[in-house]
C-alpha positions as CSV (number, residue, x, y, z in Angstrom):
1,X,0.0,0.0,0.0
2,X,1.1,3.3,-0.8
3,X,1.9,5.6,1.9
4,X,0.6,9.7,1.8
5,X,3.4,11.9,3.4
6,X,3.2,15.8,3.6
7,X,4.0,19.1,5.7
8,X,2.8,18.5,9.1
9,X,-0.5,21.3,9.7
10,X,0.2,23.4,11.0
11,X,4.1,23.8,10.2
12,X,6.4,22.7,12.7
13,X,10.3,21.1,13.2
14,X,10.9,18.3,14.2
15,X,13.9,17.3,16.7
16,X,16.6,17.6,14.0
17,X,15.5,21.3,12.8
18,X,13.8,19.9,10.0
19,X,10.0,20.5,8.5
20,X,7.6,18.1,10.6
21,X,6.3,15.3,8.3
22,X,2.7,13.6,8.1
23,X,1.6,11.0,6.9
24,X,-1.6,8.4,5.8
25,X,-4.5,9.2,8.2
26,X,-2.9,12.4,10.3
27,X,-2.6,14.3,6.6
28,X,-5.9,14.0,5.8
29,X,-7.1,15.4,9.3
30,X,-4.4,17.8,8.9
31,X,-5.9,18.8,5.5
32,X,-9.5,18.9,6.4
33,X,-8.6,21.0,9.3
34,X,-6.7,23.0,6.9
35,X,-9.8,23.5,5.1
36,X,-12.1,24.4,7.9
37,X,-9.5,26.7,9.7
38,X,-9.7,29.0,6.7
39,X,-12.8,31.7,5.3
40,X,-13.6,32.0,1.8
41,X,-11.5,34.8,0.3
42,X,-8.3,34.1,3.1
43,X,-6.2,32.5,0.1
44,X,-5.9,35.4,-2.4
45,X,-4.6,32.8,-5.4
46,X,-7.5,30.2,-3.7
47,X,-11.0,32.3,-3.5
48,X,-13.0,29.0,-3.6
49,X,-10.7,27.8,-0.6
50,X,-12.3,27.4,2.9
51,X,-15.5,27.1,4.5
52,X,-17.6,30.0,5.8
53,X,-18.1,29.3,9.5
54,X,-21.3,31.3,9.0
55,X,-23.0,28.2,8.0
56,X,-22.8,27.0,11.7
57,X,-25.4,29.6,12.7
58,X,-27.7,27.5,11.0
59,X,-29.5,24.9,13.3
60,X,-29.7,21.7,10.6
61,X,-27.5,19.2,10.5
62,X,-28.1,18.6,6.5
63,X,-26.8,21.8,5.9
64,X,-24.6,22.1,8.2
65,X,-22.8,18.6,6.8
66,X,-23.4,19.7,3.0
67,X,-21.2,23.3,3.4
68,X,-18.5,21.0,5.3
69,X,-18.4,18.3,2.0
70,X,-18.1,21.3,-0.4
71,X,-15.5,22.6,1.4
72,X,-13.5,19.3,1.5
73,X,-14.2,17.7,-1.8
């Protein structure tokens, strides 16, 4: 099986002084939690990129799920 490595969310060294790897499971948390942490509009080159924490106001579920899966996928 192959295995997913990446930057470490957020960015941090590790012991040696080097950029903090992730990998399989913890990157995709680390990457949905990118993705949560940051409003429409925050990445200038990434408008679409983000989810609007507004949608939380909202007291359904549905909806509530169905902002968070456009924001991911």
């Amino acid at each position: 099986m192959a295995v997913v490595r990446g930057f470490a969310y957020p960015l941090q060294l590790n012991d040696k002084g080097q950029i903090q790897l992730a990998q399989d499971i913890s990157i995709m948390e680390q990457n949905i939690i990118s993705v949560l942490e940051t409003r429409p509009f925050e990445r200038v080159m990434r408008a679409d990129y983000g989810f609007d924490p507004a949608s939380f106001d909202t007291l359904e579920p549905t909806a509530i799920n169905a902002s968070i899966w456009l924001a991911v996928t």
